[in-house]
N, C-alpha and C positions, 0 to 999 in steps of 0.2 A: 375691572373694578366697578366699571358702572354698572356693569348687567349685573353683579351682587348687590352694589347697594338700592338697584331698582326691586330686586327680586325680595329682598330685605325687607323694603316699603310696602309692594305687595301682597306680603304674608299678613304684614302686621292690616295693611288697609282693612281686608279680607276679618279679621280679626273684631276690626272695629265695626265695621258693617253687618256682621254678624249681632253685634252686643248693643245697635242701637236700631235696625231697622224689626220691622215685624218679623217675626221667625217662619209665619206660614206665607211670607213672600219671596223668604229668602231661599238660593238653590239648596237641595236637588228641587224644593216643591216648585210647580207652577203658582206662576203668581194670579194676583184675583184678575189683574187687567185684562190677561189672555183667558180669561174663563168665559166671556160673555162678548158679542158684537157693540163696538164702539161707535160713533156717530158717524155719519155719510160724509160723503164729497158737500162741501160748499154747506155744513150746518151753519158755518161762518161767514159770509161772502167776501169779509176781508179778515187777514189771517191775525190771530193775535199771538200772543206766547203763553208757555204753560201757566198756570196759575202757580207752580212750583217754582216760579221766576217772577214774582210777583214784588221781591225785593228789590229788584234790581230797576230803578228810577230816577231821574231827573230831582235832582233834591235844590233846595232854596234856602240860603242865610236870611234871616227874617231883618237881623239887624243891621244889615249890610245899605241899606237904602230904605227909604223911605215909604215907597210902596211899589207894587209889583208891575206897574207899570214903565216905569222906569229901573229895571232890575236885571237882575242874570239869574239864570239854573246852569248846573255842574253837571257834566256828563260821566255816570259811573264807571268808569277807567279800570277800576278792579275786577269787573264784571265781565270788559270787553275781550273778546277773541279775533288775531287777526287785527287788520288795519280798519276794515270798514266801519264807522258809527252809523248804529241801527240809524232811521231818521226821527225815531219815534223817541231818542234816548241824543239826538243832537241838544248838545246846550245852546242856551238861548240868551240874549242880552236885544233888548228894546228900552227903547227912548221914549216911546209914548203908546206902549200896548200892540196889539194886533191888529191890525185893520183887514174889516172883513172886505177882500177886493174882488168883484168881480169882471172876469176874464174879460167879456162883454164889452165891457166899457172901460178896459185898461187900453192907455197906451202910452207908447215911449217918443218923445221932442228929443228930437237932435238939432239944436241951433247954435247962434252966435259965429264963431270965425268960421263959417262953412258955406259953402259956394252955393248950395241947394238945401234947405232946412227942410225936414222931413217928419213925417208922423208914422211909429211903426205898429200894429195889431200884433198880438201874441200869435195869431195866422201867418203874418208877412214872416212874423221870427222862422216861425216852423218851418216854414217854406223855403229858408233860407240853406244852403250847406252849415253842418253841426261838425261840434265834436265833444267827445267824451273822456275827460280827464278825471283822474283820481289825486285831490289836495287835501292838505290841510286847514282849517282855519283854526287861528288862536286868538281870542281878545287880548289883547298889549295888555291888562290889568291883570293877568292871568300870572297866579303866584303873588300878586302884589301885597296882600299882607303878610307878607313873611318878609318884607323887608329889614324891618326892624329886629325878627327873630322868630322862630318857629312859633306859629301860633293856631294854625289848622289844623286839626285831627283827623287824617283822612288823604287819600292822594286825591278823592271825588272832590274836595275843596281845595287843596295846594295846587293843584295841576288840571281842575274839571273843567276849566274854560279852554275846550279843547277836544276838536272830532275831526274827525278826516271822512268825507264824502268821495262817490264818483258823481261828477256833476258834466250835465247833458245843456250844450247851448249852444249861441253865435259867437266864434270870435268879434269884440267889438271892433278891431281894425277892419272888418268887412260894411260895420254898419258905417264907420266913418269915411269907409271910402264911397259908399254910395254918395253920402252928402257933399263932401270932396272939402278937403283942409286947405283955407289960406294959409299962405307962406308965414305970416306970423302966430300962426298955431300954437300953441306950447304946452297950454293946462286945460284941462276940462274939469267940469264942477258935475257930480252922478248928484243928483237928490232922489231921496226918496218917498215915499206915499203913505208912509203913516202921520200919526200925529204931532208929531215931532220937525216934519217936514227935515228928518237928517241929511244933512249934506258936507261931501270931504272933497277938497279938490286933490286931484291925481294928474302926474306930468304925463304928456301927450306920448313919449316913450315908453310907459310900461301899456298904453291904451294899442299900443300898435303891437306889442308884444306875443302876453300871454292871458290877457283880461278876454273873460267869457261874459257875454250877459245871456243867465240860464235860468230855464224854464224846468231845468230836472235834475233828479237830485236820488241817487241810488236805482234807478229805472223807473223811477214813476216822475210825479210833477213836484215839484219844489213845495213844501209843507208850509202852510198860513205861517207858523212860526220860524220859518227861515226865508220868507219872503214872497209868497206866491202873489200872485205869476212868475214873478220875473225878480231876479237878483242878480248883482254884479261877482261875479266871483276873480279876483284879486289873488292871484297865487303867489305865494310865502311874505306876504303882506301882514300887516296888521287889521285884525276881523274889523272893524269900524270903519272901515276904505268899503268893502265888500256891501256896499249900500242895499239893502232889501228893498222887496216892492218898491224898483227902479220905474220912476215915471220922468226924469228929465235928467239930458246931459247936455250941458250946456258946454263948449269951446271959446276959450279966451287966451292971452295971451302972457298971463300973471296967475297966480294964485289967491283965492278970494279973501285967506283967513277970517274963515268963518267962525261960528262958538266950537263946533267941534275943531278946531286946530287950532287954539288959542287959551281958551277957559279949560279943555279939556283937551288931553292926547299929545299933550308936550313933555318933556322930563325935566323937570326943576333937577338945577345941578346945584351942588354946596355953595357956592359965590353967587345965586343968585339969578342966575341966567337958565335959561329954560331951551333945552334941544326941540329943534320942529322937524315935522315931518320925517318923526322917524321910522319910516312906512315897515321897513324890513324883520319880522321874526329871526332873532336871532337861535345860533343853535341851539338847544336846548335837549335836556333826557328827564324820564323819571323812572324807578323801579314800580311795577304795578304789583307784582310779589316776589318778599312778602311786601305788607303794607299794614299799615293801621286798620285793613278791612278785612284782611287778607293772613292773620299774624299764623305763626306754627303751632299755638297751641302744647308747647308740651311736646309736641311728637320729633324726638331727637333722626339723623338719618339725612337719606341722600334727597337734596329738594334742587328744582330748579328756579334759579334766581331768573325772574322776565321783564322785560320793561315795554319802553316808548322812547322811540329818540327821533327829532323832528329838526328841520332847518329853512329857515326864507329863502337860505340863497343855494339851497341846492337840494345833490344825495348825501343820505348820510356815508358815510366812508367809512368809520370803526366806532365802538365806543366799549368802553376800559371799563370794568366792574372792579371795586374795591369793597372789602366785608369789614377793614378795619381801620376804616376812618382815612382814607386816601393815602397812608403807608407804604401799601403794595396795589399793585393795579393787576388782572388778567384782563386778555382781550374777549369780548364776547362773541357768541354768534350772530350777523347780521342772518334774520328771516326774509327770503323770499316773497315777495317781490323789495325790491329797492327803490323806491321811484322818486323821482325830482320833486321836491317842496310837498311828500309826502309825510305820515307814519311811517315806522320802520319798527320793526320787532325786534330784538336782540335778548336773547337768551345765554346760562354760563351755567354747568351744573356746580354746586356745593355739598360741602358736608358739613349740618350744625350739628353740635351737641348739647345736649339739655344740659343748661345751667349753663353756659358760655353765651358770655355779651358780643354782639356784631354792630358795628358799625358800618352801614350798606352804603353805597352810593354810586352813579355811576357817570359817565361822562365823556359825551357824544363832540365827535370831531365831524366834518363837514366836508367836500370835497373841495372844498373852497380853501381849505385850511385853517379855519374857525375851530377854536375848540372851548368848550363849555367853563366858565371860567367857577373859582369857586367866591363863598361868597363875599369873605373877608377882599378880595381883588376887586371883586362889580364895587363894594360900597367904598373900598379907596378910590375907584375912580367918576362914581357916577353919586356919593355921599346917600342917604336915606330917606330923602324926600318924595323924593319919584315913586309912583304908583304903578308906572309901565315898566315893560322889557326888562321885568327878572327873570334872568334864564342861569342861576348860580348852578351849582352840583348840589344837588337836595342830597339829606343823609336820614335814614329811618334809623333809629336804636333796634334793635331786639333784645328782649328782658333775656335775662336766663331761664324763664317760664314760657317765652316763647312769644308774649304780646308784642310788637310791635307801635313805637311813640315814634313822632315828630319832633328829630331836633338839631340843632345847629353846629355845624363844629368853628372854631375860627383857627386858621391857620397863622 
């Protein structure tokens, strides 16, 4: 059945390709590209992408905040292949701009409950034993104006505050063993080096754990907009923990409640009361196609349905595709590799027909036993206020023309 309705797609692709690209490009003729020698080795010193992928960018709500100093950019998710985010195309969220830091005269304080207070160089870091992990990070605001109801057009705005890196550094439980933890240890306070002077305190348990403080970030150095030199990387964490242009960690034995744990990064519940430190990304999926960016256009036929399925507190383990509004579930394919508080791919083929309505959505379970709640459930029990940790079962429409909208179902 598949190898016809692929073969089916094929004819027709071929069909189209023919009817929209140049004819003296297209086969049996040699195209113009191969007619003439192309530019050398290293015309570029550093490499960029084609100009034919020129759409494909970090995009910005103008009215989302105030100005772009204090802002976020969306990472195009429609676009992406695979788990890794380019670094060039990592979304961004800063508190007071960029700061131009130079290596030179960075460094990292480790004080307070520690037996030896220390100053470390970005050289002392390198010098140190590394390791190389592949996470996620997601800002807790991520999805958050769809609380109330579907209001973004796009999965690069529902779901863009959200990239998965390999990220190159020190375990911090190395740096804090040099300095050496008094017995009443508990909580460290990471700040950071912009202008914002950001700071989250984090319990002395996840610091012993699986927290890196890294200098690199997909094989190279960690990008001015994700924190260079130096950032904390906090795995299945909420992104705002993951302090950028890390310059002090301070050890105490309480927690500071600073502006970011208080004013900001708590969940107001319906009574009144506000949840803290809710560190952990819960499970979460989205469909990447189709999407609002991504729609069928019209072309009825055998298409594969792909996503994203992500969790804080582990691997993903399964996640269920429904085409008609959560009715009926199949199970998907989880993609190669699986990895702990990574991205995950999962794919499901389908068959639309032109002029039939779909209802997509999907919905990722966890090894933990977590499973993606929908959304009429999150706002029974967490009410509409909160801005953080939506992680409902999102649902795309597809028109019978094949466009693809943003909308809600309630159960």
């Amino acid at each position: 059945m598949l190898k016809a309705a692929a073969g089916t797609l094929g004819a027709a692709s071929l069909a189209r390709g023919a009817a929209a690209g140049n004819p003296d490009n297209l086969p049996p003729n040699p195209p113009e590209w191969s007619r003439s020698l192309g530019p050398g080795v290293i015309e570029e010193a550093y490499g960029t992408p084609s100009r034919h992928e020129a759409h494909v960018l970090r995009r910005y709500v103008p009215w989302l905040t105030q100005d772009r100093q204090s802002s976020v950019s969306f990472t195009p998710l429609a676009e992406m292949h695979g788990i890794i985010t380019p670094s060039g195309l990592h979304f961004e969220r800063h508190h007071g701009g960029v700061p131009e830091v130079d290596p030179a005269d960075w460094r990292l304080m480790i004080h307070g409950l520690v037996e030896r207070p220390l100053l470390f160089t970005l050289e002392d870091l390198k010098r140190l034993p590394s390791v190389s992990r592949i996470h996620f990070i997601e800002c807790p605001a991520n999805g958050g104006m769809e609380w109330r109801g579907a209001q973004m057009s796009g999965v690069q705005y529902t779901h863009g505050m959200l990239s998965c890196s390999e990220w190159t550094g020190v375990p911090l439980k190395l740096l804090l063993a040099q300095t050496g933890l008094r017995p009443n240890a508990s909580w460290l306070l990471a700040e950071g080096g912009d202008a914002s002077l950001m700071t989250r305190s984090l319990p002395i348990a996840k610091a012993l754990d699986d927290i890196i403080v890294a200098y690199g970030q997909n094989g190279e150095a960690v990008r001015p907009q994700q924190g260079y030199p130096v950032r904390l990387v906090v795995p299945g964490w909420e992104g705002n923990v993951w302090v950028k242009w890390l310059r002090r960690i301070e050890v105490g034995d309480r927690p500071w409640y600073h502006r970011e744990e208080t004013r900001h990064y708590t969940d107001l519940m319906p009574d009144g009361r506000a949840r803290k430190f809710t560190f952990v990304n819960e499970v979460n999926s989205v469909i990447t196609f189709p999407c609002p960016e991504k729609p069928l256009n019209g072309r009825p036929g055998f298409v594969e349905i792909a996503g994203l399925a992500w969790s804080g507190a582990g691997r993903i383990a399964r996640v269920d595709v429904s085409v008609d509004g959560g009715d009926t579930w199949r199970t998907a394919q989880l993609q190669e590799p699986v990895l702990d508080k990574a991205l995950t791919r999962f794919r499901i083929p389908w068959e639309w027909r032109e002029g039939e309505r779909a209802f997509l959505q999907s919905r990722a379970m966890d090894e933990t036993g977590r499973v993606q709640p929908t959304i009429t459930a999150l706002r029974r029990a967490r009410g509409v206020e909160s801005i953080y940790h939506r992680n409902a079962i999102h649902t795309w429409l597809v028109e019978p023309d094949g466009t693809v909208v943003n909308v809600q179902i309630d159960d």
